[in-house]
C-alpha positions as a LaTeX table, in Angstrom:
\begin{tabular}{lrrr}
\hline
Residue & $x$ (\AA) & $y$ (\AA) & $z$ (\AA) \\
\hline
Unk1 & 7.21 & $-47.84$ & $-15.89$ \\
Unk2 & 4.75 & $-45.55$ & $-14.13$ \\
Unk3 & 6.63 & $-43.08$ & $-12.59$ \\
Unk4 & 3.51 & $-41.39$ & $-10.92$ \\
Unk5 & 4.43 & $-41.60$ & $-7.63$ \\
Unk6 & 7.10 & $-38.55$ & $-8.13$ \\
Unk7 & 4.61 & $-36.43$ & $-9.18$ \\
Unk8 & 3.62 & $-35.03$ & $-5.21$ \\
Unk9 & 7.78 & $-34.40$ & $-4.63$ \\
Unk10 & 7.61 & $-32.35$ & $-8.20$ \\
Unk11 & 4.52 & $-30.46$ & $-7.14$ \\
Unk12 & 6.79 & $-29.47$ & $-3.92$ \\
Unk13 & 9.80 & $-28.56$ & $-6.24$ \\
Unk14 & 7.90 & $-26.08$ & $-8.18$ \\
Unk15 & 6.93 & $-22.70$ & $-6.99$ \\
Unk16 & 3.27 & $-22.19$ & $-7.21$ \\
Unk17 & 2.09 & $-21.00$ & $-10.05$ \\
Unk18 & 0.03 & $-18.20$ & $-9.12$ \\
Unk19 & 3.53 & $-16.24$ & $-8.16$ \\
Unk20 & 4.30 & $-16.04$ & $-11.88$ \\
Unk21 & 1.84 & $-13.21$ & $-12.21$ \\
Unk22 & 3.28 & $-11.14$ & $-9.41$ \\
Unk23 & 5.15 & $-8.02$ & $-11.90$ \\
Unk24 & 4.58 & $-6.91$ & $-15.38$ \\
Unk25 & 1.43 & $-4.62$ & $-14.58$ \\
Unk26 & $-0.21$ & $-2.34$ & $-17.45$ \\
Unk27 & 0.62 & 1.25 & $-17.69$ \\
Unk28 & $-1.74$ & 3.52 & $-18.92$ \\
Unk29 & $-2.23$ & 7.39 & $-19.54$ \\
Unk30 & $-4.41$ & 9.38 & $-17.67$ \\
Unk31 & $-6.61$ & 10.98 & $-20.22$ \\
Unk32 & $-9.58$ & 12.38 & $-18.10$ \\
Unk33 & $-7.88$ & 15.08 & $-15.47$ \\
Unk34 & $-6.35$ & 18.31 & $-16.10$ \\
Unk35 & $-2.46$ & 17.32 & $-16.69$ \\
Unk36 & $-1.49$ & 21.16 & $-17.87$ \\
Unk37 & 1.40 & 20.49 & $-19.97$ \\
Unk38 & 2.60 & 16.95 & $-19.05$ \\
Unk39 & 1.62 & 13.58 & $-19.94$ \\
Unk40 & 0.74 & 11.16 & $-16.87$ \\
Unk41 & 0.95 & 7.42 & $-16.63$ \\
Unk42 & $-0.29$ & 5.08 & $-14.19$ \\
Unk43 & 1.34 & 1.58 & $-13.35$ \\
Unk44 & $-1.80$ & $-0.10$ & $-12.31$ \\
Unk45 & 0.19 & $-2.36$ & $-9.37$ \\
Unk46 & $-3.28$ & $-3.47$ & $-8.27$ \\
Unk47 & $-3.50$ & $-5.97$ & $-11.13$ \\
Unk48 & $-1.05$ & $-8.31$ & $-9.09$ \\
Unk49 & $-2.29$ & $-11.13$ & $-8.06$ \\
Unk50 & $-2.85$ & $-10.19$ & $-4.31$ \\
Unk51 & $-4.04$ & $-6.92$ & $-5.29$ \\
Unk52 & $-1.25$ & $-4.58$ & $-4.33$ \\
Unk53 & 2.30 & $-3.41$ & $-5.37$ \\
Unk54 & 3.40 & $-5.35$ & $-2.10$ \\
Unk55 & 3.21 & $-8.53$ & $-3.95$ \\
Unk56 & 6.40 & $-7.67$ & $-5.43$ \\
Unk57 & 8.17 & $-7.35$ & $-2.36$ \\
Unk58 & 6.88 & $-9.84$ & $-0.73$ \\
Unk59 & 8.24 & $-12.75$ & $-3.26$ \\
Unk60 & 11.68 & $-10.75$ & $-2.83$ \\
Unk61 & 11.69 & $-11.33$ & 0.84 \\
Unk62 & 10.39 & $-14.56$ & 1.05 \\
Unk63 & 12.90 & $-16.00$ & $-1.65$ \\
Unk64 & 15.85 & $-14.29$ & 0.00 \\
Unk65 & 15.09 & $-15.31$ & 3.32 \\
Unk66 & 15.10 & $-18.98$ & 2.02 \\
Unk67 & 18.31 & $-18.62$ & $-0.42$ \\
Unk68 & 19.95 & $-17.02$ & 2.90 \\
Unk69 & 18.50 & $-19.80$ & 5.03 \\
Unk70 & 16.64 & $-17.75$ & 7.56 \\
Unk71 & 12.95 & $-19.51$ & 6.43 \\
Unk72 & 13.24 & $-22.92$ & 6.24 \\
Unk73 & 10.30 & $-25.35$ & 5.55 \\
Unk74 & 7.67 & $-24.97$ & 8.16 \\
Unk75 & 8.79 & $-21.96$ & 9.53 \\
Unk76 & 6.67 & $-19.36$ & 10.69 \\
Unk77 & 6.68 & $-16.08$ & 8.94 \\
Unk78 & 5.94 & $-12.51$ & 10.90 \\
Unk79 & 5.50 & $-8.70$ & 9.78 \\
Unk80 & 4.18 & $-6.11$ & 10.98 \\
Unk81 & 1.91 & $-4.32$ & 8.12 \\
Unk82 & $-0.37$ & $-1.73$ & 6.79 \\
Unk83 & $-2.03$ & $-4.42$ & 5.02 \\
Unk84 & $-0.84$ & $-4.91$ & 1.36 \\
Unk85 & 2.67 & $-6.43$ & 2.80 \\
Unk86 & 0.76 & $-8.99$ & 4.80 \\
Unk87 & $-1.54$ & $-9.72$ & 1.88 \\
Unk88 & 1.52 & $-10.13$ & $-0.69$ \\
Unk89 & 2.60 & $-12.53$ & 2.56 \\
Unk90 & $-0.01$ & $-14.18$ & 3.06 \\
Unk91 & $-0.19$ & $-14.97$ & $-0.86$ \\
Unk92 & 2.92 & $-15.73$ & $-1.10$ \\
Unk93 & 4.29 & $-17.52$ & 2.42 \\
Unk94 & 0.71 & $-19.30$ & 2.66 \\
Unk95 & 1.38 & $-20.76$ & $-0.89$ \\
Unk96 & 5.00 & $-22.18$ & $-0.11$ \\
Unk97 & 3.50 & $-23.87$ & 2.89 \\
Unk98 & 4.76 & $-21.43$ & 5.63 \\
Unk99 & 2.74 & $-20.41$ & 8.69 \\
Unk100 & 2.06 & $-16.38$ & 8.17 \\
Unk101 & 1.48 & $-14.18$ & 11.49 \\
Unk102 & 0.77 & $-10.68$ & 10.88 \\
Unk103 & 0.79 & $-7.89$ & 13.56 \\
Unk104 & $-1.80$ & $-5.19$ & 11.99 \\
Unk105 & $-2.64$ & $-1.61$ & 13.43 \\
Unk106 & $-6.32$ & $-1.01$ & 14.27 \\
Unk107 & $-6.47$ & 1.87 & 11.64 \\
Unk108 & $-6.22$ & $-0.90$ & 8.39 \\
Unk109 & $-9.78$ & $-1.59$ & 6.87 \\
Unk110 & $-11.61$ & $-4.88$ & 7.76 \\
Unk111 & $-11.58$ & $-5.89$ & 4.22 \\
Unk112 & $-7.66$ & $-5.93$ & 4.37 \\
Unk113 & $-7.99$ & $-7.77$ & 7.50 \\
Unk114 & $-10.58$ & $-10.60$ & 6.44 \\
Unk115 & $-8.71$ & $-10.85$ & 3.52 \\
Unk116 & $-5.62$ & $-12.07$ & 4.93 \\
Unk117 & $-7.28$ & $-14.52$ & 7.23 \\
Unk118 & $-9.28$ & $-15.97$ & 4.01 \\
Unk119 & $-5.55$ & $-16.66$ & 3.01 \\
Unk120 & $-4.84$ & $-18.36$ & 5.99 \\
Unk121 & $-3.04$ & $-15.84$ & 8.47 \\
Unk122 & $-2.99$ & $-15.02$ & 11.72 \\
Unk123 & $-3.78$ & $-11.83$ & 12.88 \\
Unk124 & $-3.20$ & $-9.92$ & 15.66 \\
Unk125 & $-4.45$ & $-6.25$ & 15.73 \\
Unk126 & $-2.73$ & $-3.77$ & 18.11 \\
Unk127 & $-3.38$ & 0.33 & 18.54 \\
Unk128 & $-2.29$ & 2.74 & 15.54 \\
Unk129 & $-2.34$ & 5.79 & 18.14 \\
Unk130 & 1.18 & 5.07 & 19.30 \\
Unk131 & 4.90 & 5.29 & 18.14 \\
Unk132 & 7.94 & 3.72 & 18.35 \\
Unk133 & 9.03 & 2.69 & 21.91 \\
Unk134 & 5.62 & 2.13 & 23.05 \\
Unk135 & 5.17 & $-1.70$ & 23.94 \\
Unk136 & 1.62 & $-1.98$ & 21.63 \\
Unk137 & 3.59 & 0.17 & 18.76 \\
Unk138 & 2.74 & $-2.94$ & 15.43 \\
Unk139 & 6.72 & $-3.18$ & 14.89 \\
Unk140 & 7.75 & $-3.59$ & 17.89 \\
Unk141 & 5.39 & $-6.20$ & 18.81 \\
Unk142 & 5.99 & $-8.51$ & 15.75 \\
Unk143 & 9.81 & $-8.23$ & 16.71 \\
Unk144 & 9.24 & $-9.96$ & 19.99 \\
Unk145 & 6.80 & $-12.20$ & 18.74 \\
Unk146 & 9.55 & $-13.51$ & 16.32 \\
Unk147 & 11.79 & $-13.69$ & 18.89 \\
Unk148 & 9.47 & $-15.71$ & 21.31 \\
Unk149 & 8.66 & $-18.11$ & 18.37 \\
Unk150 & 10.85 & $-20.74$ & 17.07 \\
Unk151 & 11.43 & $-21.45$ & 13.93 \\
Unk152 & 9.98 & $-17.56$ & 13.20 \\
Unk153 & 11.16 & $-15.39$ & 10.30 \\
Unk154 & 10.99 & $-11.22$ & 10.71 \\
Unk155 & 10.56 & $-10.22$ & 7.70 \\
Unk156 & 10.90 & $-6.40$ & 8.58 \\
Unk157 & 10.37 & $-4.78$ & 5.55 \\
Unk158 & 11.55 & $-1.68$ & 6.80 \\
Unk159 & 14.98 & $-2.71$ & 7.08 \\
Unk160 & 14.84 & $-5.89$ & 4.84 \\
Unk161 & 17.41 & $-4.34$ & 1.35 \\
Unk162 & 15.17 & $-7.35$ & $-0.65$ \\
Unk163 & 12.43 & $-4.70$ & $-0.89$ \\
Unk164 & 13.90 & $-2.16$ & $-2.93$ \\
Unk165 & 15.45 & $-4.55$ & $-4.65$ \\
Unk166 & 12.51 & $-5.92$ & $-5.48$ \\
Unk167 & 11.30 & $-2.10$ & $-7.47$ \\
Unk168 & 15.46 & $-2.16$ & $-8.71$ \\
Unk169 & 14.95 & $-5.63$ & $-10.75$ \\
Unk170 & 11.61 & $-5.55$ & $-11.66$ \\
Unk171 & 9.05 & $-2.58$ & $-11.51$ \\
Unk172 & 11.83 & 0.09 & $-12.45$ \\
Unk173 & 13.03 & $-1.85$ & $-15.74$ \\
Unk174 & 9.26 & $-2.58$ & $-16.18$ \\
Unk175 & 8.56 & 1.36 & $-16.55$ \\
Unk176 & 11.28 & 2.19 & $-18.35$ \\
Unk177 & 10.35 & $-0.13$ & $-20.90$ \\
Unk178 & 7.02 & 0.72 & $-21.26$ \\
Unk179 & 7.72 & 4.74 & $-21.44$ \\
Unk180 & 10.37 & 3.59 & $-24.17$ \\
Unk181 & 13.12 & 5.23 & $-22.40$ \\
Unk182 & 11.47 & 8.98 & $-21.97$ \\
Unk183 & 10.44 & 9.40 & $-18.26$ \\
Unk184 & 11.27 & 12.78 & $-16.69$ \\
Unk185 & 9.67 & 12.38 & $-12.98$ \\
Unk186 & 8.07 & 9.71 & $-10.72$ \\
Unk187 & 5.95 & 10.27 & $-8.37$ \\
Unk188 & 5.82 & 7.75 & $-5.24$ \\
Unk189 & 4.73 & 7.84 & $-1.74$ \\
Unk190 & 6.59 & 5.91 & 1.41 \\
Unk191 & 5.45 & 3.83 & 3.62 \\
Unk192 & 8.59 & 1.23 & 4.38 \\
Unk193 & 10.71 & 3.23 & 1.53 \\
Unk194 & 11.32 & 0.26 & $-0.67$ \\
Unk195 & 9.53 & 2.26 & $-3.73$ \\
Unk196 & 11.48 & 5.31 & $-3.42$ \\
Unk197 & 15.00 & 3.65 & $-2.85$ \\
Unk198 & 14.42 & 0.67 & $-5.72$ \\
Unk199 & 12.75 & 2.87 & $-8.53$ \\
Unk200 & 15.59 & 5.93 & $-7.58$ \\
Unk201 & 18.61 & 3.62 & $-7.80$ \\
Unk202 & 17.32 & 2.25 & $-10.94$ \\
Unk203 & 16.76 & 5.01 & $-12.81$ \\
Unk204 & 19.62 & 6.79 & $-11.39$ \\
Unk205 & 22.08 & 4.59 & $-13.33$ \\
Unk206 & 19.83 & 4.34 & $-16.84$ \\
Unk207 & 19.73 & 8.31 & $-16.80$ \\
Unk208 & 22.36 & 9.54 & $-14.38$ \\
Unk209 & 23.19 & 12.84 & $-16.64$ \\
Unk210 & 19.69 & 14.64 & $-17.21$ \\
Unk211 & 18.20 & 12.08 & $-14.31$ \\
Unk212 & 14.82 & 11.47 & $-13.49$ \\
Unk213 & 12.90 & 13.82 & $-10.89$ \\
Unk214 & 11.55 & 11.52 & $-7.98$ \\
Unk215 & 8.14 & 13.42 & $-6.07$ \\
Unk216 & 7.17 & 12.31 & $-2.86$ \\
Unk217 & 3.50 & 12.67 & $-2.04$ \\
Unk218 & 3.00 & 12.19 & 1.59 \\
Unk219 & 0.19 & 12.25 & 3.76 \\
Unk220 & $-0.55$ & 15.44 & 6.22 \\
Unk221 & 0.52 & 14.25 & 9.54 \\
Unk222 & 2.98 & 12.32 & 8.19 \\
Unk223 & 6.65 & 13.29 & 9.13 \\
Unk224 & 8.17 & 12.76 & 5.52 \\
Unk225 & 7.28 & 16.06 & 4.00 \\
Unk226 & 8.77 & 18.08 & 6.11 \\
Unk227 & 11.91 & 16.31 & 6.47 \\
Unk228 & 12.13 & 16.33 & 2.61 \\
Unk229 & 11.50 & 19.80 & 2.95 \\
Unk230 & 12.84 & 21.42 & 6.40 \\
Unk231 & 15.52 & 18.76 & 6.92 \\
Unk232 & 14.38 & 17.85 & 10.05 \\
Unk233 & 11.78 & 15.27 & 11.99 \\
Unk234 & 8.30 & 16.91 & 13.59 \\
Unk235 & 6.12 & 15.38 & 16.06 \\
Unk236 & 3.78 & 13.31 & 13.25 \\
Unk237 & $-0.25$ & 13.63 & 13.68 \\
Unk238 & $-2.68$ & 11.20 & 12.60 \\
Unk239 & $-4.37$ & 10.56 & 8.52 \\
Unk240 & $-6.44$ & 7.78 & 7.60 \\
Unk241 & $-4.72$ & 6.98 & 4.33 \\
Unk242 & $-3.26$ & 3.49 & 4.48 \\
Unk243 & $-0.40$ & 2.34 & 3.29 \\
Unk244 & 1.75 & 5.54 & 3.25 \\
Unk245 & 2.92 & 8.38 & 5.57 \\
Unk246 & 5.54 & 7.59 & 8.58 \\
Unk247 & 6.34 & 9.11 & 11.96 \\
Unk248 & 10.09 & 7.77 & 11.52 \\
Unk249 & 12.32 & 7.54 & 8.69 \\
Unk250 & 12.41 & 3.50 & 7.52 \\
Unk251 & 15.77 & 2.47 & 7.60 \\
Unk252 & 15.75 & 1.42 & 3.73 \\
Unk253 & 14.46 & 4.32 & 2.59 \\
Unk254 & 17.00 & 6.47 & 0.87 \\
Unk255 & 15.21 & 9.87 & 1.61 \\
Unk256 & 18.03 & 12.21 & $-0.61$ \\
Unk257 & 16.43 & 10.63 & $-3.83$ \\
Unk258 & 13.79 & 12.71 & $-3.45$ \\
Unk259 & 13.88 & 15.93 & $-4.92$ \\
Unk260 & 10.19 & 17.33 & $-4.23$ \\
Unk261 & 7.21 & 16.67 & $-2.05$ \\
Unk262 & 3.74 & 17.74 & $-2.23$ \\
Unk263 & 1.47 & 17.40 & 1.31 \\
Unk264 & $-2.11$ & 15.98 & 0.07 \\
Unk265 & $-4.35$ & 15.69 & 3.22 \\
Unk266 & $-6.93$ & 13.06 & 3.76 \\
Unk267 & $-9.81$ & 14.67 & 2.11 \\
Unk268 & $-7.67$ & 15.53 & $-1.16$ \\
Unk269 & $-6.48$ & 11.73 & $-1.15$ \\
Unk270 & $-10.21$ & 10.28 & $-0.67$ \\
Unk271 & $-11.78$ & 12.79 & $-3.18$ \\
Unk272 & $-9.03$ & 12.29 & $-5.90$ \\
Unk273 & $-9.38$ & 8.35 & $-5.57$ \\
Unk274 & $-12.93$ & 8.30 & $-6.11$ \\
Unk275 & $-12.62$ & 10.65 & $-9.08$ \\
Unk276 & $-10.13$ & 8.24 & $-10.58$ \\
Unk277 & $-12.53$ & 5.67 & $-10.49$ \\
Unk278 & $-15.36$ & 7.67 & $-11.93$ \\
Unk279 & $-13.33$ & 9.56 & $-14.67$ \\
Unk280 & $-11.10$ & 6.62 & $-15.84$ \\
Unk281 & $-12.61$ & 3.87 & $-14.41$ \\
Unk282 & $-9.78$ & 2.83 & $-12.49$ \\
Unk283 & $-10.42$ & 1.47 & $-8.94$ \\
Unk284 & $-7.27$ & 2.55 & $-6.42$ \\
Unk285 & $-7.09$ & 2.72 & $-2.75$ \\
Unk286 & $-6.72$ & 5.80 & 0.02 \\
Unk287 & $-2.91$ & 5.64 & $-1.41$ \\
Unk288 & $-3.62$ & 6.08 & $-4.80$ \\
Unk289 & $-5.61$ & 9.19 & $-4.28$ \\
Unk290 & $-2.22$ & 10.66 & $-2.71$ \\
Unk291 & 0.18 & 9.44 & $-5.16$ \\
Unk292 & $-2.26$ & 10.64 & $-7.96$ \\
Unk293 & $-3.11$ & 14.09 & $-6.64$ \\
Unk294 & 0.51 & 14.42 & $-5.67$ \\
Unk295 & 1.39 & 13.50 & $-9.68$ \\
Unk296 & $-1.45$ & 16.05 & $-10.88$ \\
Unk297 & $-0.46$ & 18.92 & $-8.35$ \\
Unk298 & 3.21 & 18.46 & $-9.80$ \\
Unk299 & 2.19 & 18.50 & $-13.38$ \\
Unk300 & 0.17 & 21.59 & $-13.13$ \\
Unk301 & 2.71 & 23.20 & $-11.85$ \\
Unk302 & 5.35 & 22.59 & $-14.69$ \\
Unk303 & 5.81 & 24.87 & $-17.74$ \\
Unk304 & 7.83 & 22.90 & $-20.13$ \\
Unk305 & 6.42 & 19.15 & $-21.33$ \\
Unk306 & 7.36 & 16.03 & $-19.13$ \\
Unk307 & 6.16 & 12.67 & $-18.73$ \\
Unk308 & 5.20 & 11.71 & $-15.68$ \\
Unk309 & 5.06 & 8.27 & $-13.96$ \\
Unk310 & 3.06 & 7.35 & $-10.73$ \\
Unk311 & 1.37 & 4.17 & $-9.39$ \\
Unk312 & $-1.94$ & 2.55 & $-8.12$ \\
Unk313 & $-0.70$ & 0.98 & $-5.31$ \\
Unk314 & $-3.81$ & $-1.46$ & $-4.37$ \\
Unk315 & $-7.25$ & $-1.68$ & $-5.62$ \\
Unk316 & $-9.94$ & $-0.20$ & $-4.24$ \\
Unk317 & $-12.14$ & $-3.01$ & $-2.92$ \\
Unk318 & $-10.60$ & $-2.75$ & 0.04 \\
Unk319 & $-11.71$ & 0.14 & 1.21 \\
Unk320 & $-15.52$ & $-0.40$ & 0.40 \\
Unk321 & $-16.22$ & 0.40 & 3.80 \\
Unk322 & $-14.70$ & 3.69 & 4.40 \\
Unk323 & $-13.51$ & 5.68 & 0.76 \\
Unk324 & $-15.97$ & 4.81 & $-1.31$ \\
Unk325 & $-18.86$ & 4.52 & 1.60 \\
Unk326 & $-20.49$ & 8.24 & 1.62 \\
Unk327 & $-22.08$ & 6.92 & 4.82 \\
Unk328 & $-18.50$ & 6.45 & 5.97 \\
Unk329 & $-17.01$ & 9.00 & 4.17 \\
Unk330 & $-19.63$ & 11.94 & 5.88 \\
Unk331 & $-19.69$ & 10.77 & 9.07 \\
Unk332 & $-15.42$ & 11.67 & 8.97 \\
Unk333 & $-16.20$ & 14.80 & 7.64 \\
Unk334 & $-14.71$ & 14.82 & 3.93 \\
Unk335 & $-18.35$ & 14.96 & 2.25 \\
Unk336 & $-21.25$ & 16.64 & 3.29 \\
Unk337 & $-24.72$ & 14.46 & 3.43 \\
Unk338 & $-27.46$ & 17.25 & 4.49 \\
Unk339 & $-29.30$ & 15.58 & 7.07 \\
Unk340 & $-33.05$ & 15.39 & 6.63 \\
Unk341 & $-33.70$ & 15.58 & 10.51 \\
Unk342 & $-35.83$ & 13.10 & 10.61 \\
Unk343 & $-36.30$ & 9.00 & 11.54 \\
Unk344 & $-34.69$ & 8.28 & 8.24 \\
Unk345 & $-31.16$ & 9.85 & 9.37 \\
Unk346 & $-30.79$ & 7.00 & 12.01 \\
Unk347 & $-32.95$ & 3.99 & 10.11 \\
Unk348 & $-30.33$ & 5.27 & 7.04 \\
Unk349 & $-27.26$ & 4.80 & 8.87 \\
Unk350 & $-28.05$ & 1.25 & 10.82 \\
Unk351 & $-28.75$ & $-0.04$ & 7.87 \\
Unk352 & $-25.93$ & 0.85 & 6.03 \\
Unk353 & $-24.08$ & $-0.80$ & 9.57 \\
Unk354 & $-25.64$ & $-4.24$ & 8.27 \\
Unk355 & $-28.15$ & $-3.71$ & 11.58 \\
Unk356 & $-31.63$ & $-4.71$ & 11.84 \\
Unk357 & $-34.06$ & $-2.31$ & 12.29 \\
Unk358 & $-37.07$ & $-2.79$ & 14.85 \\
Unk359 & $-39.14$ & $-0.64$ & 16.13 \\
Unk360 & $-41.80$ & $-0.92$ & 19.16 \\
Unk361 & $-44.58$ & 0.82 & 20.55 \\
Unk362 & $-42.53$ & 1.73 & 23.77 \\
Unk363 & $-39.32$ & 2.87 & 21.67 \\
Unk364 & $-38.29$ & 6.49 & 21.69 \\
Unk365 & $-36.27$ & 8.16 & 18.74 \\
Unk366 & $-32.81$ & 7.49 & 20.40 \\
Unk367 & $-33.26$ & 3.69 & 21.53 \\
\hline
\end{tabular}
C-alpha cells in the first residue's frame, strides 16, 4: 500500500531539522594576545545556526512555552530584544510555523534588523534613550502588545527561568567537557542574565569546594558593574555595545554568582573585537570585544596559572556597518581618520553611505 499521503502530517511531527545544530559549539585557545600566566578559551557561540549564543535560549523558551501550553499552533510569538534573542526567535518560532513579532530598540544594527525580517518577523523599532516606566521603553511595549494580541506568547526572557536553563543543560556541561574538567574562571557579560545564572549554577554543583570564579565584563554606562562592585544601582548612561550592559537588574539574573567585574568602555570593546578578528581570525560582535577584553584584563592580572573560559557571543557580520566600518567607527570617535581637507573627505564618506555622487556647475562644496 502507498502510504504517501502521511508523509505531510510526519513532516509536521518532526522538529525542523536545522534546530539540531543549535549547541555543541567549538572551543578554542586564544594563542595570539598576551594571556600573562593563564590559558584562555573561547566558546565560539556564533557557529549556531542563527549566529548567536541566543539560539540556545531561544529553543528553551519556545519548547517550554509549548510543553506548558502557553504557544499553541498558530500563535503569535513577542520579545522584546537586542537582536540575537529575536534572531534565535525568528529561527526558531518562524520554523515551527509561529508568527514572530519583535519589539527592537533603535540602537541594534540594521543588519540585525534585516536579518530578522529575511526570517520572516515583524518588527517594530522603538527609542533606546529611555528606561523602564517610559511608555516607548522596548519591554514594556512588547508586554502590551502581547496583551492586546490574541493568541500572543511573551516570551520575556528576562524573567523566563527556561533561559538559564538553557546554559544549565547544555552550554555549561558542553564546557566542562571540553576543558576536561579543569576550568578555574568564566568570564560572561549580562544582558537578560540567563548566561551568568545557567553557567554559575552549573558549575557550582560540578565544583562546589574549590568552585569556579565567574567575571562579569560589563559595558561603561551600564549599571551592573557597580552594583557588583558598590552594592548598589546608579543612574546608567549610554554605550553602543549590543547585546550586553543593563540599567536594571533582570529578574533571572542571579547577580551574587559573580565574584569580579571589569568595566571595558566602548572603544576598548570595538578595538579588542577587531583585533580578535585580525590576530586569530575569529569574527565576534561589539559583545565579544567586552567579554574578551574583560577575560584578558583578568588574566593579566593573575599570578598563579588558571584556565580561563569566555564566549563569542555572535558573529561579526552584523555589525559591518558600524565595528568594523572605520568610516563608522571615526565618525564616533574610537579611531582617528586624519582628514585630508579636501573634496575627497565628503565624496569619501557618501560613498561609503551607498550615495551617488553628482556634481554640477552651480554646486558649492557643502550642497
Amino acid at each position: 500500500m502507498d502510504d504517501t499521503s502521511a508523509a505531510p502530517l510526519i513532516a509536521q511531527i518532526k522538529p525542523p531539522a536545522i534546530l539540531s545544530l543549535i549547541g555543541d559549539t567549538p572551543l578554542v585557545e586564544v594563542t595570539q594576545f598576551d594571556t600573562g600566566s593563564c590559558q584562555l578559551f573561547l566558546k565560539l557561540e556564533n557557529q549556531n545556526p542563527g549566529g548567536s549564543i541566543k539560539d540556545r535560549i531561544a529553543l528553551s523558551m519556545i519548547e517550554a512555552a509549548e510543553e506548558e501550553g502557553k504557544l499553541q499552533p498558530g500563535g503569535t510569538v513577542v520579545e522584546a530584544t537586542a537582536g540575537n534573542t529575536g534572531l534565535g526567535l525568528a529561527l526558531v518560532a518562524g520554523a515551527k510555523g509561529y508568527r514572530v513579532l519583535l519589539v527592537i530598540p533603535d540602537k541594534m544594527s540594521q543588519e540585525k534588523i534585516s536579518h530578522v525580517r529575511a526570517l520572516g518577523a515583524e518588527v517594530r523599532i522603538t527609542r533606546s534613550d529611555v528606561t523602564r516606566g517610559h511608555p516607548e521603553y522596548y519591554q514594556d511595549v512588547a508586554a502590551r502588545l502581547a496583551e492586546e494580541i490574541p493568541g500572543a506568547f511573551y516570551v520575556n526572557q528576562f524573567g523566563n527561568p527556561a533561559n538559564p536553563l538553557a546554559h544549565e543543560r547544555t552550554t555549561g556541561p558542553e564546557i566542562w567537557e571540553q576543558m576536561r574538567h579543569d576550568v578555574d574562571a568564566v568570564v560572561v557579560g549580562v544582558g537578560s542574565g540567563g548566561t551568568l545564572t545557567g553557567l554559575g549554577r552549573f558549575f557550582n554543583r560540578v565544583k562546589p569546594r574549590r568552585g569556579i570564579e565567574m567575571i562579569l565584563a560589563d559595558p561603561t554606562g551600564s549599571v551592573l558593574y557597580e552594583y557588583v562592585k558598590m552594592g548598589k544601582l546608579v543612574e546608567s548612561g549610554s554605550w553602543a555595545v549590543e547585546g550586553i550592559g543593563e540599567d536594571f537588574i533582570p529578574e533571572i539574573a542571579d547577580m551574587s554568582l559573580v565574584t569580579d567585574a571589569f568595566e571595558i568602555d566602548d572603544a576598548e570593546s570595538f578595538a579588542t573585537a577587531r583585533d580578535l578578528l585580525h590576530k586569530e581570525g575569529i569574527f565576534g560582535g561589539s559583545s565579544t570585544g567586552t567579554l574578551v577584553a574583560g577575560a584578558l584584563r583578568y588574566c593579566r592580572q593573575q599570578t598563579k596559572p588558571k584556565r580561563v573560559v569566555t564566549l563569542v557571543p555572535d558573529t561579526g557580520n552584523k555589525y559591518l556597518s558600524k565595528m568594523y566600518n572605520d568610516f563608522w567607527m571615526a565618525e564616533q570617535g574610537f579611531i582617528h581618520r586624519p582628514p585630508h581637507g579636501d573634496l575627497s573627505d565628503l565624496i569619501s564618506h557618501r560613498y561609503e553611505a551607498g550615495e551617488v555622487i553628482t556634481v554640477g556647475p552651480d554646486d558649492s562644496l557643502l550642497t
